[in-house]
C-alpha positions in Angstrom: 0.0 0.0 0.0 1.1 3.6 -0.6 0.1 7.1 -0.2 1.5 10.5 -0.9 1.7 12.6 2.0 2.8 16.7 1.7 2.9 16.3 -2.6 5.0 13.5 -2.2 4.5 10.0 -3.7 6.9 7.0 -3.4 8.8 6.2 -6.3 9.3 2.0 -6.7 11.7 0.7 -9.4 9.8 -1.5 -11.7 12.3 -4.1 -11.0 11.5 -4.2 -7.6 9.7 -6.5 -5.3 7.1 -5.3 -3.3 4.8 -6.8 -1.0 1.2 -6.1 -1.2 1.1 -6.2 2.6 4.4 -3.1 2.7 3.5 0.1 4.1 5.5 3.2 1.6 4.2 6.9 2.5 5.8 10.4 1.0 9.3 11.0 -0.1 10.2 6.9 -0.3 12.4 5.7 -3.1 13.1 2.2 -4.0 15.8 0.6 -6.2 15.8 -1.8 -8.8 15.9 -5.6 -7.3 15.1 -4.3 -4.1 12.6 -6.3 -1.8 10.3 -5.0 0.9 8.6 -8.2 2.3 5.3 -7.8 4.4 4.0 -5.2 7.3 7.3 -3.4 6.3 6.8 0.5 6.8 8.9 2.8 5.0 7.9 6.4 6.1 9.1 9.1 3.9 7.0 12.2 6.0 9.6 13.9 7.9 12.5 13.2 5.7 13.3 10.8 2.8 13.6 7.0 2.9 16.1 5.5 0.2 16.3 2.2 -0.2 19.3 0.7 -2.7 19.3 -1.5 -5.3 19.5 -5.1 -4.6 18.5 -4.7 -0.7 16.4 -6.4 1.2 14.0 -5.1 4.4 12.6 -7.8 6.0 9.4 -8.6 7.5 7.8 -6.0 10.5 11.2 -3.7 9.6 10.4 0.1 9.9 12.8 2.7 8.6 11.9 6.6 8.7 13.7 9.1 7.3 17.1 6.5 6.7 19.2 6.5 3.5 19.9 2.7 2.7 22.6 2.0 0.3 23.0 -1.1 -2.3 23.3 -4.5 -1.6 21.9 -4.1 2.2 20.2 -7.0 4.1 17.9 -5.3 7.0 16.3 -8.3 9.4 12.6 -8.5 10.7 12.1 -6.4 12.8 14.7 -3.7 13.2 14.2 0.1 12.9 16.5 2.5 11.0 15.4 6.0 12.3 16.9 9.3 10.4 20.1 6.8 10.3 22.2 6.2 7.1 23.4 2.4 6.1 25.6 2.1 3.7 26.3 -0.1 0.5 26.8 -3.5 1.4 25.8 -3.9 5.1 23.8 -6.1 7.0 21.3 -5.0 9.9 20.4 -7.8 12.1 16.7 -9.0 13.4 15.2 -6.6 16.4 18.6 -4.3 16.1 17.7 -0.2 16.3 19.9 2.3 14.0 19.0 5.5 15.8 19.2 9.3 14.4 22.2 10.9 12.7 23.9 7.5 13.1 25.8 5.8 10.4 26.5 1.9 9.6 29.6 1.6 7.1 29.8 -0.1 4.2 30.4 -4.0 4.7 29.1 -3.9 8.5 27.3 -5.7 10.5 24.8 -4.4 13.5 23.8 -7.8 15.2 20.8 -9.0 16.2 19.0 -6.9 18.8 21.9 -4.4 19.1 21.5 -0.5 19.6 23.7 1.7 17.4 22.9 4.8 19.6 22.3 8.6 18.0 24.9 10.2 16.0 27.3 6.8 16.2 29.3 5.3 13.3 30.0 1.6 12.7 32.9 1.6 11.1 33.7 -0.5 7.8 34.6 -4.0 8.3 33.0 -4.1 11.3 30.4 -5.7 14.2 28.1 -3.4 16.3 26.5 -5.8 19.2 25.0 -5.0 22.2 23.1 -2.6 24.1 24.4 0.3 23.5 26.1 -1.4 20.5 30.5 -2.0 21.0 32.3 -2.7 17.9 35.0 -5.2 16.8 36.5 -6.2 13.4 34.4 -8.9 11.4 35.4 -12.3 10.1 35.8 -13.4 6.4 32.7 -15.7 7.6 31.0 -12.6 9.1 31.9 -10.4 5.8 30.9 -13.5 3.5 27.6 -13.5 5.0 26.4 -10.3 3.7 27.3 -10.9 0.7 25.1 -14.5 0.8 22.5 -12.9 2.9 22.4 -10.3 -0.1 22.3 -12.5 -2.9 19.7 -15.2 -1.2 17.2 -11.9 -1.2 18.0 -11.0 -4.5 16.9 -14.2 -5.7 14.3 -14.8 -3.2 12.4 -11.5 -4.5 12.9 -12.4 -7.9 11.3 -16.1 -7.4 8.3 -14.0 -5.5 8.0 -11.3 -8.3 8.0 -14.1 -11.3 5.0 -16.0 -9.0 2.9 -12.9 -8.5 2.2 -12.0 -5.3 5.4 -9.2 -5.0 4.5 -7.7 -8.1 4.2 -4.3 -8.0 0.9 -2.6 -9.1 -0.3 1.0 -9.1 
């Protein structure tokens, strides 16, 4: 479902994967291969949502205001707030990304983590906790976006090919 709030209508790559159950209100742009699965929100009322091409947001996932680079994998149920993630990153289930923070390309924020306000993960690395700490990541960790990515990628085109993803104004 969409709507256009304040003049402004989402704009969703014809490529992409859209569940008929995804929320997309105002200023929301989506890239081409991207997937939204169901009861996703993507609020674009008080600022811009961007989300990349060949990223994934996940079931129950809000994100407000948040810039969201390529090739990003964002678990159910996290929250990306007036936060930026860039390319190639990997936001785990239940995790919050909170205002003017930032998670670096080829990141990871685990599961249920808090990356706190105004924060930066740096690249190559795990955020994990509560508020979030961060270490270097593996090559397994760093080879896991990368499969997370591509599994979603496929996944969404497998859904769009059957029907129920495909996008309809």
């Amino acid at each position: 479902m969409q709507h256009t709030f304040d003049g402004m209508e989402p704009v969703i790559d014809e490529r992409a994967s859209v569940s008929e159950m995804a929320y997309l209100v105002g200023d929301v742009a989506v890239g081409p291969r991207a997937s939204l699965w169901p009861f996703v929100c993507l609020r674009g009322d008080r600022g811009a949502v961007t989300v990349g091409a060949d990223t994934n947001v996940q079931e129950f996932t809000m994100l407000h205001g948040a810039t969201v680079g390529d090739g990003v994998s964002i678990g159910h149920g996290a929250v990306i707030d007036f936060a930026t993630v860039e390319d190639d990153a990997l936001v785990g289930m239940g995790s919050r990304v909170l205002g003017g923070a930032t998670v670096e390309s080829h990141s990871i924020v685990a599961a249920n983590a808090v990356v706190t306000h105004d924060q930066t993960v740096p690249p190559g690395h795990l955020a994990y906790g509560v508020p979030a700490e961060t270490r270097p990541l593996s090559d397994a960790q760093l080879a896991e976006i990368d499969d997370t990515r591509d599994h979603y990628v496929e996944l969404g085109r497998e859904f769009v090919e059957a029907g129920p993803h495909r996008y309809v104004e």
